[in-house]
C-alpha positions as a Markdown table, in Angstrom:
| # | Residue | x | y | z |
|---|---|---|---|---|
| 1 | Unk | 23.3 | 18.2 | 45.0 |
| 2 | Unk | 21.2 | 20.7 | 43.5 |
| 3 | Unk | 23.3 | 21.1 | 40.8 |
| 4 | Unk | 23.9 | 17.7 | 40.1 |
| 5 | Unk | 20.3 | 17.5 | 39.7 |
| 6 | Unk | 19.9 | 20.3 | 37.2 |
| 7 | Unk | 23.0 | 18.7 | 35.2 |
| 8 | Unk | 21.2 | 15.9 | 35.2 |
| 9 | Unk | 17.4 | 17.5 | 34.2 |
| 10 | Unk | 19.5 | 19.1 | 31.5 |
| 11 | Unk | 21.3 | 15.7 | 29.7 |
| 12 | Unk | 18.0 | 14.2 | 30.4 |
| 13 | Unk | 16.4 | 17.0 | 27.4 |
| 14 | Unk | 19.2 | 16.9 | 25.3 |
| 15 | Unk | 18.8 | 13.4 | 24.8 |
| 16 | Unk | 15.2 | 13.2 | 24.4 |
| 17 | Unk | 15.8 | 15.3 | 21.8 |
| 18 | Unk | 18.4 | 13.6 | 20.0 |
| 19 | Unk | 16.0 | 10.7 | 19.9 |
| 20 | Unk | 13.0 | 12.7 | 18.2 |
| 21 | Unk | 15.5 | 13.5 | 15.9 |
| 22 | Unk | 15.3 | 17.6 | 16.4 |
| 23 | Unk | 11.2 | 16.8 | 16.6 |
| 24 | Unk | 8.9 | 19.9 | 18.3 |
| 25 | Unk | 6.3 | 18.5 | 20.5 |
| 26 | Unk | 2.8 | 18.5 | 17.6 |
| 27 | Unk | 5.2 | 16.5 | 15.5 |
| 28 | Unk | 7.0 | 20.0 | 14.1 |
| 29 | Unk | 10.2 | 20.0 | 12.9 |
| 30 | Unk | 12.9 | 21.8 | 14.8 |
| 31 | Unk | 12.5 | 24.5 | 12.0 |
| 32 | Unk | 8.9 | 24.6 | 12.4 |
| 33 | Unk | 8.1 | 23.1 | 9.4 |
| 34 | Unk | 4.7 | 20.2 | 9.5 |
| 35 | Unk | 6.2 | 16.9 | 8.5 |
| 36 | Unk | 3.8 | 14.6 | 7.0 |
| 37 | Unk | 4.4 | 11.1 | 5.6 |
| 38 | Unk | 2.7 | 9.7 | 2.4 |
| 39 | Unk | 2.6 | 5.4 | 2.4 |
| 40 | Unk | 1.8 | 4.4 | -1.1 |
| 41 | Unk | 1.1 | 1.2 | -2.2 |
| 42 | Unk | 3.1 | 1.6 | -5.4 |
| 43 | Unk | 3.6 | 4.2 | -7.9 |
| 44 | Unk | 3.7 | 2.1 | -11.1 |
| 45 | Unk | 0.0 | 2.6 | -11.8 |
| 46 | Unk | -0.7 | 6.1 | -13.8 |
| 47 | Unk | -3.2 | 7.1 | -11.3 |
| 48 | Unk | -1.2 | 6.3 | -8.0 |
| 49 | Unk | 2.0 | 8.2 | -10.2 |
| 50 | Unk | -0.3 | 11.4 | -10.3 |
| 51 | Unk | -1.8 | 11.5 | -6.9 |
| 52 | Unk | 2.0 | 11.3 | -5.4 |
| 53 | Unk | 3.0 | 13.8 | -7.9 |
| 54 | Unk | 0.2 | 16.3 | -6.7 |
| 55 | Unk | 1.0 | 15.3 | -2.8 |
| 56 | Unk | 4.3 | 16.5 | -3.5 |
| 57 | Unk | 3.0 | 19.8 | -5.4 |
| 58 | Unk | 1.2 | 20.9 | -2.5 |
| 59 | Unk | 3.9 | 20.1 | 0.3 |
| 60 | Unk | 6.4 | 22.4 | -1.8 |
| 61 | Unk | 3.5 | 25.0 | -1.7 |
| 62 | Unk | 3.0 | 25.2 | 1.9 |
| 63 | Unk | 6.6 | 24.1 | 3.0 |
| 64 | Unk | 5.7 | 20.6 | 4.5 |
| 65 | Unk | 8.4 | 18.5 | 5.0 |
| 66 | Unk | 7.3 | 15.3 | 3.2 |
| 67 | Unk | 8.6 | 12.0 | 3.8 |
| 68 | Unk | 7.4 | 9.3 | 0.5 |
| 69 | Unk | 7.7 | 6.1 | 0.8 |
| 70 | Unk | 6.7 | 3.7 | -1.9 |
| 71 | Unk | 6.0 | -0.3 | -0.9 |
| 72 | Unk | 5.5 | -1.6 | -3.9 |
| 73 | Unk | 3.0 | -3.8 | -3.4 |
| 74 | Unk | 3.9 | -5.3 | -0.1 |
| 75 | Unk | 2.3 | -5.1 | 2.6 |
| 76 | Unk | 4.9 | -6.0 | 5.3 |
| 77 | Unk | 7.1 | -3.0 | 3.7 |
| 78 | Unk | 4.3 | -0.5 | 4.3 |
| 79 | Unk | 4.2 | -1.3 | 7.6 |
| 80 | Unk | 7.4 | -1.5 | 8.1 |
| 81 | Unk | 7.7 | 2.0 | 6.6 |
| 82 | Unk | 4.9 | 3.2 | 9.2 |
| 83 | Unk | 7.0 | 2.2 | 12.2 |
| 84 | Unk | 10.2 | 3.6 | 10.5 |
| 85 | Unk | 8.3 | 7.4 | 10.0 |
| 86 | Unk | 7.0 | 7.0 | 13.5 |
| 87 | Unk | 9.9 | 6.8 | 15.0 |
| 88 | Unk | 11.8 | 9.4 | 12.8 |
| 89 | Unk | 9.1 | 11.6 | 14.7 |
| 90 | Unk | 6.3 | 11.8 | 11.8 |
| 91 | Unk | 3.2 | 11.1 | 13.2 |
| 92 | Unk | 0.9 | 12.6 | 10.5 |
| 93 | Unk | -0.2 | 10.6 | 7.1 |
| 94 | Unk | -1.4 | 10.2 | 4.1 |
| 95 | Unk | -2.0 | 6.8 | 3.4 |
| 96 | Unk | -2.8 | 4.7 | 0.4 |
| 97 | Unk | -2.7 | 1.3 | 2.2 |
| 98 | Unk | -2.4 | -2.0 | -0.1 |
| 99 | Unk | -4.7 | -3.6 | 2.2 |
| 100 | Unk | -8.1 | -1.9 | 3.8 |
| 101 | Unk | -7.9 | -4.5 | 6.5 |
| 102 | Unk | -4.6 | -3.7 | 8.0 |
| 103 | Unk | -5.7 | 0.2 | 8.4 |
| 104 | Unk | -6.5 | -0.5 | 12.1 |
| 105 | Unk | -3.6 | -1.8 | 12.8 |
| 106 | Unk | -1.7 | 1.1 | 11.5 |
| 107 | Unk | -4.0 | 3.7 | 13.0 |
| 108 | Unk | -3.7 | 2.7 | 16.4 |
| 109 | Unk | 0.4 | 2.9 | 15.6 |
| 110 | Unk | -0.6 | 6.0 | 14.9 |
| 111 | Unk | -2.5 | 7.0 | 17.5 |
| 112 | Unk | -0.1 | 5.8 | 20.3 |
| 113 | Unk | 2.1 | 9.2 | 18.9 |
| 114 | Unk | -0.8 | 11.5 | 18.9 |
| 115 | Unk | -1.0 | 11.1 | 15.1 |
| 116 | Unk | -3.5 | 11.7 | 12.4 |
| 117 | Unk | -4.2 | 9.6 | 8.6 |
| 118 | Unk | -6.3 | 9.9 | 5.9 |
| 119 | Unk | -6.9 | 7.5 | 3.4 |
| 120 | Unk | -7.2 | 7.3 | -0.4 |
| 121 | Unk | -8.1 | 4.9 | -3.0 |
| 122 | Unk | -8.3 | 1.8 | -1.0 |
| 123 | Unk | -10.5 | 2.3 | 1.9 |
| 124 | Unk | -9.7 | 1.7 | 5.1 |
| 125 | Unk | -12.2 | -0.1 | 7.2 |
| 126 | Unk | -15.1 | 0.9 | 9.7 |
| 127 | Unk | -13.1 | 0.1 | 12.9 |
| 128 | Unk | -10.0 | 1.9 | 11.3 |
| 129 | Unk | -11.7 | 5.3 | 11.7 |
| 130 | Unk | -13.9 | 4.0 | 14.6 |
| 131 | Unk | -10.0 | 4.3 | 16.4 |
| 132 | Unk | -10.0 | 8.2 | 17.1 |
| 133 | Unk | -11.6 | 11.2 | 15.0 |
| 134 | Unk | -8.1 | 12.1 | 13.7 |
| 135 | Unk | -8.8 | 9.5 | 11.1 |
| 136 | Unk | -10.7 | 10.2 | 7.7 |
| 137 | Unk | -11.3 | 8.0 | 4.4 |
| 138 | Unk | -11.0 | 11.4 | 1.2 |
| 139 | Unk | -11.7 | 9.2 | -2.0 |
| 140 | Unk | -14.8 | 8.4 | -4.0 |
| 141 | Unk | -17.0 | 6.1 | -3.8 |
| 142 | Unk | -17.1 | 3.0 | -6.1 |
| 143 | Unk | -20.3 | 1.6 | -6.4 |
| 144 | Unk | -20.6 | 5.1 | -8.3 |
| 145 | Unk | -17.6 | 4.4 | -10.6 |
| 146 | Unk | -19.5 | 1.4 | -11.9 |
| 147 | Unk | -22.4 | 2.8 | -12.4 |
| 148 | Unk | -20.4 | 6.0 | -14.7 |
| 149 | Unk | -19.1 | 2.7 | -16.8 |
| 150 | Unk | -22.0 | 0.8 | -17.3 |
| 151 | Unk | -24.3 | 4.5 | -17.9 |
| 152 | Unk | -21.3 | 5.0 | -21.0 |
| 153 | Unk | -21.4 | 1.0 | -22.5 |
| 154 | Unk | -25.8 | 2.0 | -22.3 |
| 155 | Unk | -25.0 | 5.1 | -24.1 |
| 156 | Unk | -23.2 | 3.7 | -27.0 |
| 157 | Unk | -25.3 | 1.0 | -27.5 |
| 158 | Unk | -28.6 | 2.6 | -27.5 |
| 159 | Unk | -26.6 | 5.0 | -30.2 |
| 160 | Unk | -25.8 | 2.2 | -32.2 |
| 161 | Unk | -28.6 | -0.5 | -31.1 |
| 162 | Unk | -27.5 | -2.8 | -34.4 |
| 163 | Unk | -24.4 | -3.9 | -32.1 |
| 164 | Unk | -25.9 | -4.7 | -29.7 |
| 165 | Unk | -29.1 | -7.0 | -31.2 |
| 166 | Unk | -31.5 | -7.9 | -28.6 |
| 167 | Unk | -30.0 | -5.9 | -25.9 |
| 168 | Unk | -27.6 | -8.7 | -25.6 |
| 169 | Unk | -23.9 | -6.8 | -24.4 |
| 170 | Unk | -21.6 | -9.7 | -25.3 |
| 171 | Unk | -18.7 | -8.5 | -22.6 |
| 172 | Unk | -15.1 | -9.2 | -22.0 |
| 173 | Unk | -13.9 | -8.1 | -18.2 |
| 174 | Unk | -11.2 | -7.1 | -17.4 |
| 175 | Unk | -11.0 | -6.7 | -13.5 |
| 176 | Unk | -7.8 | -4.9 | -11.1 |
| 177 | Unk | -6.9 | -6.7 | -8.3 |
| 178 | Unk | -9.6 | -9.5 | -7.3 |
| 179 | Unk | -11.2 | -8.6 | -3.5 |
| 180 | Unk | -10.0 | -5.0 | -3.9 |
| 181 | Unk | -13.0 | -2.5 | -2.8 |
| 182 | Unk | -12.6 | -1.0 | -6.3 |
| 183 | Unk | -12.8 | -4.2 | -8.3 |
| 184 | Unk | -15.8 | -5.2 | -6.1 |
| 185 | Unk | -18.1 | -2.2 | -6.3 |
| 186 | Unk | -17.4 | -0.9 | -9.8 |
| 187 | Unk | -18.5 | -4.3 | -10.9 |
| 188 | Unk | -21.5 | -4.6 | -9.1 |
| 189 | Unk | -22.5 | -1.0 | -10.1 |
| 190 | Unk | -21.4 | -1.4 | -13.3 |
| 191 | Unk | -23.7 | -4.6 | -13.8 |
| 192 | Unk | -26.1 | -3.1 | -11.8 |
| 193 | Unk | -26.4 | -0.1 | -14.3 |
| 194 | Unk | -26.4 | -1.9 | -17.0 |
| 195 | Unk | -29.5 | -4.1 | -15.8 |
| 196 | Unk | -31.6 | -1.0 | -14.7 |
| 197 | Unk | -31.2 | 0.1 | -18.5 |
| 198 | Unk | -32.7 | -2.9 | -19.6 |
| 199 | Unk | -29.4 | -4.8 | -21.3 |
| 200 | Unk | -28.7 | -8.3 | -20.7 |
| 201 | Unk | -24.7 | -8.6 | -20.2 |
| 202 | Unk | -23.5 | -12.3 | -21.2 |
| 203 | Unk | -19.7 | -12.3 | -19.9 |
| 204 | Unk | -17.5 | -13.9 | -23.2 |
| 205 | Unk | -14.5 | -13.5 | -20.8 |
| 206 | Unk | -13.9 | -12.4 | -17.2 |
| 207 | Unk | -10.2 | -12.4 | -15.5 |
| 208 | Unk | -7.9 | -10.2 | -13.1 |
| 209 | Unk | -5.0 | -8.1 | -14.6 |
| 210 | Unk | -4.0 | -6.8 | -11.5 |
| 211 | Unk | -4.5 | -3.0 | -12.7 |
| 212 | Unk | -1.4 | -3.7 | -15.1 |
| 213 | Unk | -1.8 | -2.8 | -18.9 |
| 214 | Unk | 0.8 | -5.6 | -19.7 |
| 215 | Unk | -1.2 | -8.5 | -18.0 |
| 216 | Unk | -4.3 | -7.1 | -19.6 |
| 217 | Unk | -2.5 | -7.1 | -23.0 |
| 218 | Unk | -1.6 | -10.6 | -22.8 |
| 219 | Unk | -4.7 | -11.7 | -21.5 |
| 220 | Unk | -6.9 | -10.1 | -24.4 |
| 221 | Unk | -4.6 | -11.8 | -26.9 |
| 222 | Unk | -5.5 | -14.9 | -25.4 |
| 223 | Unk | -9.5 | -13.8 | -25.6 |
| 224 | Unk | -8.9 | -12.8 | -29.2 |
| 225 | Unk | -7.8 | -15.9 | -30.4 |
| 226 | Unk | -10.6 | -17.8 | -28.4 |
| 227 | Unk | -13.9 | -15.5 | -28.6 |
| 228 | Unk | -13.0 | -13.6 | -32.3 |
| 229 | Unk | -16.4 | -12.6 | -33.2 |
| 230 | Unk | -18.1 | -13.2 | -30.1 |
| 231 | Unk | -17.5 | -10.1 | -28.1 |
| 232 | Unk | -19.1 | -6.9 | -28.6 |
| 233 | Unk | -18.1 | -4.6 | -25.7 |
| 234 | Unk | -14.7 | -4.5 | -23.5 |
| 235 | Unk | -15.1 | -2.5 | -19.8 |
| 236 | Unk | -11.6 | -2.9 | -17.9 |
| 237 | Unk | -11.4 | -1.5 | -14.6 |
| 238 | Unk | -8.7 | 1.2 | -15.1 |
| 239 | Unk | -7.5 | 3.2 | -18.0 |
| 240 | Unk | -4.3 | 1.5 | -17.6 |
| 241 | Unk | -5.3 | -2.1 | -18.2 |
| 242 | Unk | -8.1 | -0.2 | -21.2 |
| 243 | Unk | -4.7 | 0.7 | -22.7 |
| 244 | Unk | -3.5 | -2.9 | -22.2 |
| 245 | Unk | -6.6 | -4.5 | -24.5 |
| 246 | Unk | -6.6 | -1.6 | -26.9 |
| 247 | Unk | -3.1 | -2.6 | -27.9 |
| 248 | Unk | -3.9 | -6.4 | -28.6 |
| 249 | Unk | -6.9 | -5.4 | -30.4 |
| 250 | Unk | -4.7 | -3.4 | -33.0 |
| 251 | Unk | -2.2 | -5.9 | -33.0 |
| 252 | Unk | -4.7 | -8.3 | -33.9 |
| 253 | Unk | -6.6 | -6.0 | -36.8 |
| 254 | Unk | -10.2 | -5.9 | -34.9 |
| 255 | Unk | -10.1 | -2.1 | -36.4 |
| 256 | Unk | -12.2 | -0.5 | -38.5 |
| 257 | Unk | -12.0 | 3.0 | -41.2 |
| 258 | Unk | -15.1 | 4.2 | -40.1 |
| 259 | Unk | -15.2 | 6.2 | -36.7 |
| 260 | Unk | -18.6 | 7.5 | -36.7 |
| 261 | Unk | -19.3 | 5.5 | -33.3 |
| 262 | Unk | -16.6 | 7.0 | -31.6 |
| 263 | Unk | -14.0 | 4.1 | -32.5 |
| 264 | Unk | -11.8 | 3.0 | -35.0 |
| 265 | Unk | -11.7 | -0.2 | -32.9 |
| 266 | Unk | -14.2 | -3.2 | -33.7 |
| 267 | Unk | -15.7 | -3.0 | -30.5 |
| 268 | Unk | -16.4 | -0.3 | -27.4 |
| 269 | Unk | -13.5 | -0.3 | -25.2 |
| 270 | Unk | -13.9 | 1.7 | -21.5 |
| 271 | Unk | -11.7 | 2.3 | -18.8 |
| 272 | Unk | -11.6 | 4.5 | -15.7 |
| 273 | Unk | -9.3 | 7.4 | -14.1 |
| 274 | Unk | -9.5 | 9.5 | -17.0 |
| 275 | Unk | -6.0 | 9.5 | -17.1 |
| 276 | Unk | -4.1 | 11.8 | -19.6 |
| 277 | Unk | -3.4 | 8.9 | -21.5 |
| 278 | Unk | -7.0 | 8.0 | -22.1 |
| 279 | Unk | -7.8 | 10.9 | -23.0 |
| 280 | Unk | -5.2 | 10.9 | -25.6 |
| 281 | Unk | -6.5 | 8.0 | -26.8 |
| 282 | Unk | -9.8 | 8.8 | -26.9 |
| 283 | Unk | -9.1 | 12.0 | -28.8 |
| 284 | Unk | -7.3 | 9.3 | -31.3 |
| 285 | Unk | -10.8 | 7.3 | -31.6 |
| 286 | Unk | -9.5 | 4.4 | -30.3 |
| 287 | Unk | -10.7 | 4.5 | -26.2 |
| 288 | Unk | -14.6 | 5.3 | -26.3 |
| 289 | Unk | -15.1 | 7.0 | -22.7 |
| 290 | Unk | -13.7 | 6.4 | -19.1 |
| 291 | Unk | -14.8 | 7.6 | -15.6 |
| 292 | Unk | -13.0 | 10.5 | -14.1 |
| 293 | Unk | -11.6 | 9.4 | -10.2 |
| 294 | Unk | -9.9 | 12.9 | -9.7 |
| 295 | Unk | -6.3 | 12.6 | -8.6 |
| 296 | Unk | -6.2 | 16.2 | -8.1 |
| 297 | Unk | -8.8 | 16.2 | -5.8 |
| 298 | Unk | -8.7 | 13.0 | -3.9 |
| 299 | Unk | -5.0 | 13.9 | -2.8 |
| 300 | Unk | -5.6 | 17.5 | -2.6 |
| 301 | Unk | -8.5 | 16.4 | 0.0 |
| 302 | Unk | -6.3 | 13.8 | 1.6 |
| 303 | Unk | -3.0 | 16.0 | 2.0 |
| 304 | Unk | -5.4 | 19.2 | 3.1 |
| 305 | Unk | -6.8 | 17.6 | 5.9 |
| 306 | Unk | -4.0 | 16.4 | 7.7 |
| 307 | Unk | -2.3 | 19.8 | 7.3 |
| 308 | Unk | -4.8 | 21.6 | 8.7 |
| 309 | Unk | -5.5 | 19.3 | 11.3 |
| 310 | Unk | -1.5 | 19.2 | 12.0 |
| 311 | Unk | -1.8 | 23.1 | 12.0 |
| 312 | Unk | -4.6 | 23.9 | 13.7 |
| 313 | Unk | -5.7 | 20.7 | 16.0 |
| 314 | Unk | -9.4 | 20.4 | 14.5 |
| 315 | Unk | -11.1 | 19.5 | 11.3 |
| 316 | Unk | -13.2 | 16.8 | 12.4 |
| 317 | Unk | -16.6 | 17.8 | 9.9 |
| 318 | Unk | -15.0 | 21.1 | 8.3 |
| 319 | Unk | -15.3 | 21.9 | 4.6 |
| 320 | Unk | -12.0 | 21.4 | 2.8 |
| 321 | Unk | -10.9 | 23.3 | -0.1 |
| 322 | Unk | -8.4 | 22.4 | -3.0 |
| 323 | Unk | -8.2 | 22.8 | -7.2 |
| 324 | Unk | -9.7 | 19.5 | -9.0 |
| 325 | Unk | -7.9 | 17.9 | -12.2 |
| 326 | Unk | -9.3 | 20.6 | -14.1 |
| 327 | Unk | -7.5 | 23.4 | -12.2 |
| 328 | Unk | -11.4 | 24.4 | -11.0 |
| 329 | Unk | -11.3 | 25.2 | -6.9 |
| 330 | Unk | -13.4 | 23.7 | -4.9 |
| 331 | Unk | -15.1 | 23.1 | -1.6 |
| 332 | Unk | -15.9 | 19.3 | -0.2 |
| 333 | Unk | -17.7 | 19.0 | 3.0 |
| 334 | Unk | -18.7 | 15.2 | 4.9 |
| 335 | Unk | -22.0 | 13.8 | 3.5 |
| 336 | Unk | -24.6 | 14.5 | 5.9 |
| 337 | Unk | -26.2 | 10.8 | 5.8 |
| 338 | Unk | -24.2 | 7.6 | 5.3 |
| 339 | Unk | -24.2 | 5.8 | 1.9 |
| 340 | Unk | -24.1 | 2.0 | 1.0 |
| 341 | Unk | -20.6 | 1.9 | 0.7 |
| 342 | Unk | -18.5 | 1.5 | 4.0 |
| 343 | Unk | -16.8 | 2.7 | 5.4 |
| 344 | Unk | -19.4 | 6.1 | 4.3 |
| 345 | Unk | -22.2 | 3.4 | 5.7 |
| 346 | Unk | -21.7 | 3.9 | 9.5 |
| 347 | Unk | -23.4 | 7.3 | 10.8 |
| 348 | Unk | -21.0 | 7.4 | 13.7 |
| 349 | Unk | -17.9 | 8.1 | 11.3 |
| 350 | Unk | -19.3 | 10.2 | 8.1 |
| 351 | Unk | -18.1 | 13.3 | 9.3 |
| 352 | Unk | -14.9 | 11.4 | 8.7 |
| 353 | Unk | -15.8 | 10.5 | 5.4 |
| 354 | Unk | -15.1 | 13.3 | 2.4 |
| 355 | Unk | -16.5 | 11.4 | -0.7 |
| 356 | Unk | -14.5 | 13.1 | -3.7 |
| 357 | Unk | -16.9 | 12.6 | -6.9 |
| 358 | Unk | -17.0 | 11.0 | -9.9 |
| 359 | Unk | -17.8 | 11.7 | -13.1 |
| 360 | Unk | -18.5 | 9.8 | -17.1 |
| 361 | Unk | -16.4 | 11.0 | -19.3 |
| 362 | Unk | -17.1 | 10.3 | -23.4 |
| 363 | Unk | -16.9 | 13.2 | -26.4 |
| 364 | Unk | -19.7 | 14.8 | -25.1 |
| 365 | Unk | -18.7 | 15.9 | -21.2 |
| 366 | Unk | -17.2 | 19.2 | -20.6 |
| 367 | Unk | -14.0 | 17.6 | -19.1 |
| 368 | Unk | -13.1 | 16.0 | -22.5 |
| 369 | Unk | -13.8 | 19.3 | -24.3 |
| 370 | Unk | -11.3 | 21.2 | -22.3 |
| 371 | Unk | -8.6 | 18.8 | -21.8 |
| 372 | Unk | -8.3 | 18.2 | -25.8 |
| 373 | Unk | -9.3 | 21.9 | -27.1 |
């Protein structure tokens, strides 16, 4: 009977490890290797393209087996790719969620394996990290953005106050996915900015290209051919969609010889990421400035805290290290005092918070310099 019993105890193992799929208790592979999944919303945007890119950099460094998983937009896919890791034994994550409000949801998946996520980009919400301190928001914050943007439109135009008579900023909008947390605050900080420097901002045209440079092409045709001459300023809410309206305004001749402003184009154009592209194209005269949202750092952040919480247990307040866009190392530590953003707003979850900075970016900022020298 006794041996029956130890037969028995014995299958009973083998099996439960067949169905972990080799898995080590801690979420280890049977090689020992930390596995860590990374959800992303898409990878068509140039940003989301170099945050993957950089994930995967630093999981070839440190021999993390990493499981990607792009859901293209849709939100039933990215969970459906949650549940599918989970159960393929990956219980750690770095997640850039389509939708902030389903981040609760998917933590308490998580958290029913012993799990661990942090989030990037799109923010996941106060009750999301409220679920267990294995959860941590590492991105920037946006109100912040906005205000970078609206600081660089001030700039030019108290450079060049004869295009801008009266103060009067005369601005086409073009916004990235309407009710995004992105969309939302750079707006308000970028209006906000630009009302504390004492312009008043009239809005010629105001519409969602859904971070796409092609929709924002199309759409600043359109605005071309119904507000020629009425516009003096163009802010679009990433570099992507800043490439977009750049395009139409060549293709419509709003150029100019004369680059002295820091254009050949008729009128400012700004974007944000500070991708390379934008600075290409600011090196060509044709963007005037952008915002910097690190990818470098915001994934470096991100994929650094779950592998050294999936290492060591704890990192619940601890500084986290990594190298910025600019190759520069650096040290990022929780804010000490919540800020008006959420999910950074709540004292009882800003140690979970690692707010990656921003920073303007025009002809005269160090960054520039040394990405075009």
């Amino acid at each position: 009977m006794k041996r029956i019993m130890m037969v028995l105890a014995v299958l009973l193992v083998v099996s439960c490890l067949l169905f972990a799929g080799g898995q080590k208790a801690g979420g280890g592979a049977a090689d020992g290797k930390i596995r860590i999944t990374l959800l992303m919303r898409n990878m068509n945007e140039q940003f989301l393209k170099d945050y993957a890119e950089n994930v995967r950099k630093l999981a070839a460094e440190k021999g993390v087996d990493l499981n990607v998983q792009d859901a293209n937009n849709d939100m039933q896919a990215q969970l459906t790719q949650l549940d599918t890791a989970l159960n393929q034994g990956y219980k750690y994550f770095v997640i850039i969620p389509i939708d902030g409000e389903m981040s609760e949801q998917m933590n308490r998946a998580i958290a029913e394996r012993g799990g661990a996520a942090s989030y990037s980009n799109t923010p996941p919400t106060t009750a999301a990290l409220r679920v267990g301190k294995n959860f941590f928001f590492a991105s920037s914050p946006e109100l912040i953005a906005g205000k970078f943007a609206g600081q660089i439109l001030a700039d030019y135009f108290d450079k060049n106050p004869d295009k801008a008579p009266g103060k009067t900023i005369n601005l086409i909008h073009i916004q990235g996915a309407l009710g995004h947390p992105a969309q939302v605050n750079r707006q308000k900080g970028m209006e906000d900015e630009l009302k504390a420097r004492g312009y008043t901002v009239n809005k010629i045209a105001e519409d969602t290209a859904n971070w796409t440079p092609d929709q924002a092409q199309e759409k600043m045709s359109t605005w071309i051919g119904a507000h020629r001459g009425r516009f003096n300023a163009i802010i679009a809410q990433n570099d992507g969609m800043a490439m977009g309206a750049i395009e139409a305004l060549i293709q419509n001749g709003l150029t100019k010889s004369d680059a002295s402003d820091g254009t050949i184009l008729t009128v400012p154009v700004i974007g944000y990421d500070a991708t390379d592209e934008a600075i290409n194209s600011m090196s060509q005269n044709k963007l005037y400035g952008t915002v910097l949202q690190d990818s470098s750092a915001q994934s470096a952040v991100a994929f650094n805290i779950i592998y050294e919480l999936a290492a060591t247990g704890s990192v619940l307040g601890k500084p986290i290290t990594g190298l910025d866009k600019a190759g520069t190392a650096f040290t990022l530590s929780p804010p000490t005092a919540p800020i008006t953003e959420y999910p950074a707003d709540d004292a009882a979850v800003i140690q979970q918070c690692y707010l990656v900075p921003y920073a303007p970016i025009d002809k005269d900022s160090g960054y520039y310099k040394a990405k075009v020298r």
